[in-house]
Steps between C-alpha positions, in 0.01 A plus 500: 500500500372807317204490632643491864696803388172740464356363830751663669517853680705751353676640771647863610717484845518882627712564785776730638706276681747261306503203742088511534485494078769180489308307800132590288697405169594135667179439656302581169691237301353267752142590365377342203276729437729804463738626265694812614568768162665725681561670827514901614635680792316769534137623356584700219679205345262248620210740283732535203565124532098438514439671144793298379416148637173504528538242798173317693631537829684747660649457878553839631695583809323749652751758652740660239662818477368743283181339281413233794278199423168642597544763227604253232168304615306813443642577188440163358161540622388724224645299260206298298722151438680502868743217646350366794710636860646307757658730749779352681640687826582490831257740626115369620380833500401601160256199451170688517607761208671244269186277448347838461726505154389150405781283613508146479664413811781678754789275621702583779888461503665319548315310224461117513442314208182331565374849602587657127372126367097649675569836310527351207208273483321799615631689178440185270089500687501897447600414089221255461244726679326671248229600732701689752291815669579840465336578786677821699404375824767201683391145504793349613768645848869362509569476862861440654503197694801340609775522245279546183139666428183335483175562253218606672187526305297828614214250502631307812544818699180603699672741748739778490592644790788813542799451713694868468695457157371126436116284431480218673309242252250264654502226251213189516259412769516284762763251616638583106518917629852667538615835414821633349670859541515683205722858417245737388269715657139417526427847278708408230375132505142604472569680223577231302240273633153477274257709730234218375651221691645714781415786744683681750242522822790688699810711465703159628263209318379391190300209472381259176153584420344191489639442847264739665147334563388794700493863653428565839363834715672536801398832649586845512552494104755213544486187242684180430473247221446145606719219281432170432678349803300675709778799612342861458748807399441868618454665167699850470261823482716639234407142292113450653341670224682219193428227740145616528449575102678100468214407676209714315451698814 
């Protein structure tokens, strides 16, 4: 029985609103895996309450007044021994900049139980990873899809086109392809995309590297890149000159 005791996830519930910390509090108890230590309503307690309890697991609401929960994120991000983050919230909208800070997963409210139960395992795989990268650039896009997110891996994306403050995602090939709406603009998304795997060819697409097979003169100073499945994109003059260089031209 001790031993099941250590397994278990020291957790911190952060969250301004009474009712939301009760319903979290009931739906823990349901988890093996968990054991709540304590429980703050606002930032500033939820950091004091870190140093205190040292938990494993925090899940942190992400709109509070004051010290919200992307700036409790941040600050535990400079900590060296850091409880991994769940946020929990009812907004979709932050997803991009909270896996930016690391976080485990991002559950949308209202919460259902066997939602939290795939946070957790994903904290319990994150604990056992001791080879996890500190690489700066994404590998992984939650999107919202329906009434919860879904992982992405950057690998499975080949195409990102703009659409005014969203990307549109073009995820797998074939009779597998679909694409998902994400909120971010295409600038701010390539910025956090490793510039080895992908390239912006215009001010409205970027494209996968290793999905371009091809570049293409069309006249008049005009090119496109040809992809794999045959389609050929107008390359951007202001981006002609890295497409070129990709190619050793």
């Amino acid at each position: 029985m001790a031993e099941e005791e250590t397994e278990k996830l020291k957790t911190l519930i952060v969250d301004d609103e009474p009712l939301a910390v009760e319903r979290m509090q009931v739906i823990c108890s349901k988890i093996g895996e968990l054991q709540v230590v304590g429980t703050a309503s606002d930032g500033a307690q939820a950091l004091r309450l870190v140093d205190a309890l040292t938990p494993d697991l925090i899940l942190l609401d992400m709109t509070m007044p004051e010290v919200d929960g992307m700036s409790v994120a941040k600050s535990l991000a400079k900590k060296a021994e850091r409880p991994a983050v769940v946020f929990v919230t009812a907004h979709d909208n932050y997803a991009v900049e909270a896996f930016d800070l690391d976080a485990v997963d991002y559950v949308l409210k209202p919460v259902k139980p066997e939602r939290l139960e795939r946070a957790v395992s994903r904290a319990l795989a994150r604990r056992g990873d001791s080879e996890r990268s500190d690489s700066t650039w994404l590998d992984e896009l939650w999107i919202p899809h329906r009434s919860e997110l879904i992982r992405i891996a950057t690998s499975e994306v080949g195409r990102i086109d703009a659409e005014r403050d969203y990307v549109r995602l073009h995820v797998g090939e074939g009779e597998a392809a679909r694409t998902y709406l994400l909120l971010q603009t295409i600038a701010g998304l390539e910025k956090r995309l490793d510039p080895a795997k992908f390239i912006r060819i215009h001010r409205s697409t970027i494209l996968r590297r290793d999905r371009i097979t091809g570049l293409r003169h069309d006249g008049l100073g005009v090119w496109s890149v040809e992809l794999a499945d045959g389609e050929a994109l107008r390359i951007g003059r202001t981006y002609l000159p890295k497409v070129k260089a990709m190619a050793g031209r």
